[in-house]
C-alpha positions as CSV (number, residue, x, y, z in Angstrom):
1,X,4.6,68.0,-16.7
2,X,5.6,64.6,-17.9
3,X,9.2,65.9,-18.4
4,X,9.8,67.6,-15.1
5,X,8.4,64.6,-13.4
6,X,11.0,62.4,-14.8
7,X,13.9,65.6,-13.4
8,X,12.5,65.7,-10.3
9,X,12.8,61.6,-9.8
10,X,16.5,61.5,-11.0
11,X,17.0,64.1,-8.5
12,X,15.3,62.6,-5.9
13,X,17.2,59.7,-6.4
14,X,20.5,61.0,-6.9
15,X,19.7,63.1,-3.2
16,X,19.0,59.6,-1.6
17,X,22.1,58.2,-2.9
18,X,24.7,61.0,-1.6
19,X,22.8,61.5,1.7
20,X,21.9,57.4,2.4
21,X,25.9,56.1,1.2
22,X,27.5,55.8,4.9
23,X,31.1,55.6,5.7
24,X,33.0,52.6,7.0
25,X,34.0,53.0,10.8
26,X,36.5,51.6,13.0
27,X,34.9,50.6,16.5
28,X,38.6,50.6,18.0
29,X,38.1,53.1,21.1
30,X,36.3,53.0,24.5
31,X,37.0,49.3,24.8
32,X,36.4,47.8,28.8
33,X,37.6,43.8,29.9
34,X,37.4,41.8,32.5
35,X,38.1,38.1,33.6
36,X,34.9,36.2,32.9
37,X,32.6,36.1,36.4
38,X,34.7,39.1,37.9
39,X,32.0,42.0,38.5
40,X,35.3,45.1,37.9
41,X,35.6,46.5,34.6
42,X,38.9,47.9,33.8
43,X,39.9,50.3,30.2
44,X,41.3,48.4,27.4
45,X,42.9,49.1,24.2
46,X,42.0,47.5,21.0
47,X,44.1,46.2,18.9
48,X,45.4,44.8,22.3
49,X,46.2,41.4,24.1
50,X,44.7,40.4,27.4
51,X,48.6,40.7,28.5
52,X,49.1,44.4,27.4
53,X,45.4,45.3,28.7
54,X,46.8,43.3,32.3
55,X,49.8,45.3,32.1
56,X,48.3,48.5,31.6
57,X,46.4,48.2,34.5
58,X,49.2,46.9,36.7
59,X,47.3,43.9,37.2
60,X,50.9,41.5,36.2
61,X,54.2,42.7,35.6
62,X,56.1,42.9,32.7
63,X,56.8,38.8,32.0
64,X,60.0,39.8,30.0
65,X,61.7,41.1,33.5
66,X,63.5,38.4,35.0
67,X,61.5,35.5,35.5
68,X,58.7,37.0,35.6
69,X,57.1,34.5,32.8
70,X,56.2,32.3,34.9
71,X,54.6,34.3,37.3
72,X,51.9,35.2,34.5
73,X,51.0,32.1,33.0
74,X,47.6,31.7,34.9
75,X,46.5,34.7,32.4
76,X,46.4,31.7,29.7
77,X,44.2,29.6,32.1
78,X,41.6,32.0,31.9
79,X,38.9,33.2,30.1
80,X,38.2,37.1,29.3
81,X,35.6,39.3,28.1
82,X,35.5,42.6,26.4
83,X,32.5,45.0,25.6
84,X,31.7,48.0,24.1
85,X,29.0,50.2,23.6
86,X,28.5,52.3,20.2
87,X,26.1,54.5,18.8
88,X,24.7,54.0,15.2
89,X,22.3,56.0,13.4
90,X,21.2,52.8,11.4
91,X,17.5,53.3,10.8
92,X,18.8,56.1,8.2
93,X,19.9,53.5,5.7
94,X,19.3,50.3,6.7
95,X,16.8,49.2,4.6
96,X,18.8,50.3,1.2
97,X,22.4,49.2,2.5
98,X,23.0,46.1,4.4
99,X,25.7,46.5,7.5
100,X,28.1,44.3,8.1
101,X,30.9,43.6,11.2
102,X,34.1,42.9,10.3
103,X,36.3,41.5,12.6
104,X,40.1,41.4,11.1
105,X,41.8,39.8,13.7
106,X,40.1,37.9,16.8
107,X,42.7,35.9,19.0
108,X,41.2,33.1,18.9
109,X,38.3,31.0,20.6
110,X,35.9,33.8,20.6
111,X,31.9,34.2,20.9
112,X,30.6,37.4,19.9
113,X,27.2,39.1,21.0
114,X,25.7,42.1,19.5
115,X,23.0,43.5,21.8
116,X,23.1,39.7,24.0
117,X,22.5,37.7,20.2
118,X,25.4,35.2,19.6
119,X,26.3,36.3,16.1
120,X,30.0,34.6,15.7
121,X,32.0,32.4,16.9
122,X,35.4,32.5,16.1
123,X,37.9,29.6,15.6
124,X,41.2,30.7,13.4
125,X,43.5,34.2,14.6
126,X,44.3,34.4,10.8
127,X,40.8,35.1,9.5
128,X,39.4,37.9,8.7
129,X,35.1,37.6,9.9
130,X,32.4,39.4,8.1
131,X,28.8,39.5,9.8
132,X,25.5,40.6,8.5
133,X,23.8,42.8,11.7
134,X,21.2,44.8,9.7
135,X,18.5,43.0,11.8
136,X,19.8,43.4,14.9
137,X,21.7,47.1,14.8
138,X,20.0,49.5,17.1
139,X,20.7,52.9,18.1
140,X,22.5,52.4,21.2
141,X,24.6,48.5,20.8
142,X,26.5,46.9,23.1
143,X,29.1,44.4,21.5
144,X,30.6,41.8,23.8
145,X,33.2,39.2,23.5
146,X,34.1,35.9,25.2
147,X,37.2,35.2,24.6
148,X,38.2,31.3,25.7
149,X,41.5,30.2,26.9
150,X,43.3,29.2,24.0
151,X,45.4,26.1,26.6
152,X,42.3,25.0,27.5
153,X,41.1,24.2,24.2
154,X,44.4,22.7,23.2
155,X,44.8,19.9,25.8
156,X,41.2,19.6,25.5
157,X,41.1,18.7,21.9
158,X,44.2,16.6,21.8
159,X,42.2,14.2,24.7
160,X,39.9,13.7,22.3
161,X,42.3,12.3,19.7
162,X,43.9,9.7,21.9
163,X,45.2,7.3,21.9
164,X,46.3,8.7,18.6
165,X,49.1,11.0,18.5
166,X,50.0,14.2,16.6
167,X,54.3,14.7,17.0
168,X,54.7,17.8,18.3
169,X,56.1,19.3,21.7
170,X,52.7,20.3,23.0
171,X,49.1,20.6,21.8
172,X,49.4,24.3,19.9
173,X,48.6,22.4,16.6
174,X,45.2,21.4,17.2
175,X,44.5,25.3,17.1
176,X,44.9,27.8,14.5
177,X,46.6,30.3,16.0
178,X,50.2,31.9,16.2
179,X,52.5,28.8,17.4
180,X,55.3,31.0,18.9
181,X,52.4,31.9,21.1
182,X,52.7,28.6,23.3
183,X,56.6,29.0,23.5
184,X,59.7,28.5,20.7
185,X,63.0,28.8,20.7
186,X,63.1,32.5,20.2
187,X,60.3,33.2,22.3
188,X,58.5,32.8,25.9
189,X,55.4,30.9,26.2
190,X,52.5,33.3,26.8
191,X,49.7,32.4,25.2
192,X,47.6,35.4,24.6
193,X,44.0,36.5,23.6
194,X,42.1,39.4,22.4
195,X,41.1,41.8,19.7
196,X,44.2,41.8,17.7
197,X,43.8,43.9,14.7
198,X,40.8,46.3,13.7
199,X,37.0,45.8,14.4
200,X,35.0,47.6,11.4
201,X,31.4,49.1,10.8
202,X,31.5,48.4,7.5
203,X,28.3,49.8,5.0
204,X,29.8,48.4,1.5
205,X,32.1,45.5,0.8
206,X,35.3,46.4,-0.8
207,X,36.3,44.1,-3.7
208,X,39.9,41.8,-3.1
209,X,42.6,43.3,-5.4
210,X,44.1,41.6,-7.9
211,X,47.3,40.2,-8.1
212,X,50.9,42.0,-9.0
213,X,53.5,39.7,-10.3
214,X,56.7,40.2,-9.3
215,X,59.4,39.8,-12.2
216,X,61.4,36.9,-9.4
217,X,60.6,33.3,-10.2
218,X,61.7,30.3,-8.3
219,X,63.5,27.9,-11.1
220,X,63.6,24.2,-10.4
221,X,64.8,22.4,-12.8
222,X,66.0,18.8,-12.7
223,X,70.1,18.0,-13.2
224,X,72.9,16.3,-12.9
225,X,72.8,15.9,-9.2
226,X,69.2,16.4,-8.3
227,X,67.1,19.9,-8.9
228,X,67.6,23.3,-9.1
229,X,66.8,26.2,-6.6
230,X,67.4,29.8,-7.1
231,X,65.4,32.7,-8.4
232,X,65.4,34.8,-11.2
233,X,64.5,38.7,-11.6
234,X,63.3,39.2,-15.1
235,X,64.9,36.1,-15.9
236,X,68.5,36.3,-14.7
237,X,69.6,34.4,-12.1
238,X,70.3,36.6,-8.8
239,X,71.7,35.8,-5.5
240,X,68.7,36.3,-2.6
241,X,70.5,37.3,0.8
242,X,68.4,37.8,3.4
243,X,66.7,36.4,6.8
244,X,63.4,34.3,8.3
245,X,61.1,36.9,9.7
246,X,59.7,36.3,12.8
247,X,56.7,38.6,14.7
248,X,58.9,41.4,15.3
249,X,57.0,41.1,19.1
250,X,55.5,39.0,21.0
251,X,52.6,40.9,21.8
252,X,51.7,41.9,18.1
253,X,49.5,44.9,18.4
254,X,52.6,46.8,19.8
255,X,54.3,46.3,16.2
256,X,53.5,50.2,15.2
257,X,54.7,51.4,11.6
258,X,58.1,53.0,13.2
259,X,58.7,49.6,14.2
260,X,58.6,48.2,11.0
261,X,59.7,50.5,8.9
262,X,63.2,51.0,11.1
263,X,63.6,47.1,11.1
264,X,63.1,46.7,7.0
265,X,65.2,50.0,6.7
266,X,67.8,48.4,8.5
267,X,67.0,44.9,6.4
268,X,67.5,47.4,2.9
269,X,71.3,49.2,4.4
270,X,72.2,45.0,5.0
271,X,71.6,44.1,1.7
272,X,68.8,42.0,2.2
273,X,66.8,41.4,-1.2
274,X,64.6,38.5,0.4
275,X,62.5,37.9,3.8
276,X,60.8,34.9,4.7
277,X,57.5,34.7,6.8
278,X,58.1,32.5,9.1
279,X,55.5,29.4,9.3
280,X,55.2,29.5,13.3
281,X,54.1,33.2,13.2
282,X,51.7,35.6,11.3
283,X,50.9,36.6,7.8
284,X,52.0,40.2,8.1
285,X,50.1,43.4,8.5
286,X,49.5,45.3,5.0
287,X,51.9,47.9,6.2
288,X,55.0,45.3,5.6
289,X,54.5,44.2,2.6
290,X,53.7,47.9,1.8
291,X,57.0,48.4,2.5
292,X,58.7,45.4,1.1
293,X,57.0,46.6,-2.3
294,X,58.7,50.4,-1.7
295,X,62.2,49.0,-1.0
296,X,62.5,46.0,-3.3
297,X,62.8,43.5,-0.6
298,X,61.1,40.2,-1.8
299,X,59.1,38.3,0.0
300,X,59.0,34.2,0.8
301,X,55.4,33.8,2.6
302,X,55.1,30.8,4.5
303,X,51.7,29.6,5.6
304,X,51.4,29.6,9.1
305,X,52.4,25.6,9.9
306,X,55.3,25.3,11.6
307,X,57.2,21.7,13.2
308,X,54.3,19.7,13.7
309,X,51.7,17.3,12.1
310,X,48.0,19.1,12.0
311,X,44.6,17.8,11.7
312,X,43.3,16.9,8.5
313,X,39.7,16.4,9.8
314,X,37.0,18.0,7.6
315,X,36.2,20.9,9.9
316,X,39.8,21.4,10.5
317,X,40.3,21.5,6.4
318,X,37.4,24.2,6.0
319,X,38.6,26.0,8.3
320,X,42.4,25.9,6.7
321,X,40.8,26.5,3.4
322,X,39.1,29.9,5.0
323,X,41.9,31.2,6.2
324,X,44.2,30.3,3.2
325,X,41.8,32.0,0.8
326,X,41.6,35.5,3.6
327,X,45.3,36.0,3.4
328,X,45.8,34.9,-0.7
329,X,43.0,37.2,-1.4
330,X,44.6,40.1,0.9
331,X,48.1,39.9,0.2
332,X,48.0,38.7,-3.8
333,X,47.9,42.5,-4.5
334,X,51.9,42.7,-3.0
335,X,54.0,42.6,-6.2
336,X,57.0,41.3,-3.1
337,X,55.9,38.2,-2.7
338,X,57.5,35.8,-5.1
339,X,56.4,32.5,-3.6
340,X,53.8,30.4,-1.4
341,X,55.4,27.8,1.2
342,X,53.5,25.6,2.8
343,X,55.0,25.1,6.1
344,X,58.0,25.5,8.0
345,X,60.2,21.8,8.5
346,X,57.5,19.4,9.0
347,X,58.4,17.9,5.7
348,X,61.9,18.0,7.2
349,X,60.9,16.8,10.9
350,X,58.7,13.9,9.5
351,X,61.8,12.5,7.7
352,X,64.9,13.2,9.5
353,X,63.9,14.0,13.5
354,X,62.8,10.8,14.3
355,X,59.5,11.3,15.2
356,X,58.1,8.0,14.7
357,X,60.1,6.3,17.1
358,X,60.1,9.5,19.9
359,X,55.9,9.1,20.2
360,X,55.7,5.2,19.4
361,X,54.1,5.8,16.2
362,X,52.5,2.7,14.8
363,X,52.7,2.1,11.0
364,X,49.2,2.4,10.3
365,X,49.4,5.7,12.2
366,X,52.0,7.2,10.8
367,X,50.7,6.0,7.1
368,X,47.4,8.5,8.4
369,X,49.3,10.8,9.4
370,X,51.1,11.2,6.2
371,X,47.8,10.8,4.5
372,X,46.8,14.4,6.5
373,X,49.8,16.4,5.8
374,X,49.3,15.4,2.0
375,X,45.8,16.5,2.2
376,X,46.7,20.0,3.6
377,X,50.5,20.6,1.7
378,X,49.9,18.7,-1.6
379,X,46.3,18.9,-2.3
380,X,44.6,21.5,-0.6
381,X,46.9,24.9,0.0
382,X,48.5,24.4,-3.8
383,X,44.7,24.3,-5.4
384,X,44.4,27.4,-3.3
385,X,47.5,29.3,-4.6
386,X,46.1,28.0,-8.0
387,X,43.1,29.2,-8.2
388,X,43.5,32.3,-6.5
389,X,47.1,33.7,-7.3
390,X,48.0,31.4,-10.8
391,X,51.3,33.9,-11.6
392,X,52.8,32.5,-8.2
393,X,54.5,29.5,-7.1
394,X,54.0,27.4,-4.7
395,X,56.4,24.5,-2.9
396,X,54.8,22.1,0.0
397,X,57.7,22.5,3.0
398,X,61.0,24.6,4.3
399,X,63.8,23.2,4.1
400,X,63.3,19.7,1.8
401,X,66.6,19.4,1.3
402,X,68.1,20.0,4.5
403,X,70.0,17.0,6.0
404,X,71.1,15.9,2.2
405,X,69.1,12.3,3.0
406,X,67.3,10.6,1.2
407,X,63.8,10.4,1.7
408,X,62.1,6.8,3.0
């Protein structure tokens, strides 16, 4: 009896394991929007931009047609929101598995509701958000998000540091968000929102990957004329040709696997061994690095700074730290990156583009703002790389060499 018993438990067991274990969804479809106050909802696709959605719904025209870029640029002066409802069959399995939202890509000021409770708000693009809703899933939710606009914010938060100022050619670094977005040299300025990559039901929390080494290592070593620069594969010295990568489109959920796959194919016939991530973009989706592992192309990955001095501030540090630690913990697994960079020419900028003397920086302001980009390039994103990717390198700015000068 005694012996049965003890069966019939294991079995009982193993039935509530198999039957209870639910599978991780993507809450991508059936997505509505609207401008914040307006009573019309219109369809929306998600991963989107409010500019896609717009154009989808022939509510603006396309902005790369003429001039018509500046005809859209109230879009950025706005705020949005987008819902959804889903159905869950939560009181299954909620008390034995906890249920989590993960958002991997919210553009960028962003409060989220589940069933009208405020359970995020969202203040870096490049992070990847993980929520705990066991206590508020129901059968029937309704998940909404307030996007805020993004120029807003900017302006809003520079006022706040006057009179000091922060050398750039607009306000985009006070937020942590795609710089190209706000305009570059390469690119028009419209400064997007939305639900940019995948929004998950997730049931169990996969474990980050651990790293792959790649056999190329950055050399610098000290000589005759200053220090070394060139990388090794399996320790022979090899010449890297290849190109900075930029967002291969403005609006980045249109950047479909065709689309990279027939740009890094054409990359492989050019003899390209090397791509850098640009600073002023995005770390990459999964699928290009994916790729870059297939085809041998190695990869310089840039965090995203790019030609500006950022706040150092301790909620701005936490919130670099964050997102640093998402994308090292995502993309370590990529035996084709060979090397961290810290930013794009800010080192270069700060020395050489006379910055101190276009903004009227004092000295004692321009010894704190030193101070800051030491904080975030020499201190903080190396003991990141350290502690979280050891076998890789990492150097503090792109291009320290550039002008041949010699630093003051």
């Amino acid at each position: 009896m005694k012996h049965s018993l003890i069966v019939a438990i294991i079995i009982l067991l193993f039935v509530m394991d198999v039957t209870a274990t639910p599978e991780n969804r993507f809450l991508n479809a059936n997505w509505q929007f609207h401008k914040v106050g307006a009573k019309r909802w219109l369809p929306a696709t998600v991963p989107g931009t409010i500019h896609t959605d717009l154009i989808d719904n022939h509510i603006i025209p396309d902005p790369f047609y003429r001039d018509n870029e500046k005809k859209v640029q109230w879009v950025s002066d706005c705020d949005w929101e987008y819902k959804l409802q889903f159905e869950t069959e939560a009181d299954n399995y909620d008390d034995l598995y906890p249920i989590y939202l993960q958002f991997d890509g919210l553009d960028t000021y962003a409060d989220v509701y589940l069933n009208d409770k405020l359970i995020l708000q969202s203040v870096n693009m490049f992070r990847t958000y993980s929520v705990d809703i066991s206590k508020h899933i129901i059968a029937t939710n309704e998940l909404r998000i307030v996007f805020h606009s993004a120029t807003k914010m900017v302006d809003s938060l520079a006022n706040l540091s006057l009179p000091f100022i922060r050398p750039c050619e607009n306000n985009r670094h006070y937020i942590r968000k795609a710089q190209y977005h706000f305009g570059w040299d390469w690119a028009p300025k419209l400064t997007t929102c939305g639900i940019w990559r995948d929004i998950q039901l997730i049931y169990y929390k996969p474990q980050p990957e651990t790293a792959q080494y790649s056999p190329v290592r950055l050399v610098q070593e000290r000589d005759s004329i200053g220090q070394s620069f060139y990388f090794t594969v399996n320790n022979k010295p090899v010449f890297m040709k290849g190109a900075n990568w930029v967002p291969a489109d403005v609006f980045l959920p249109r950047i479909g696997k065709d689309k990279y796959r027939s740009l890094l194919l054409a990359a492989k016939e050019a003899n390209f061994n090397m791509l850098r991530v640009w600073g002023g973009g995005i770390y990459e989706d999964d699928y290009f690095y994916e790729l870059c592992d297939s085809l041998g192309i190695y990869v310089w990955q840039d965090f995203m700074f790019a030609g500006a001095m950022y706040p150092a501030d301790e909620k701005s540090i936490e919130n670099i730290k964050q997102e640093a630690i998402d994308n090292i913990l995502r993309l370590r697994k990529h035996k084709c990156i060979v090397l961290w960079c810290g930013n794009n020419e800010i080192d270069e900028a700060w020395h050489n583009w006379g910055w101190q003397k276009q903004f009227n920086i004092s000295n004692n302001d321009s010894t704190k703002l030193w101070k800051e980009y030491q904080k975030i390039f020499h201190e903080l994103l190396p003991s990141l790389v350290k502690q979280y990717d050891s076998g890789r390198q990492y150097i503090a700015s792109s291009p320290l060499y550039g002008w041949g000068k010699q630093k003051v």
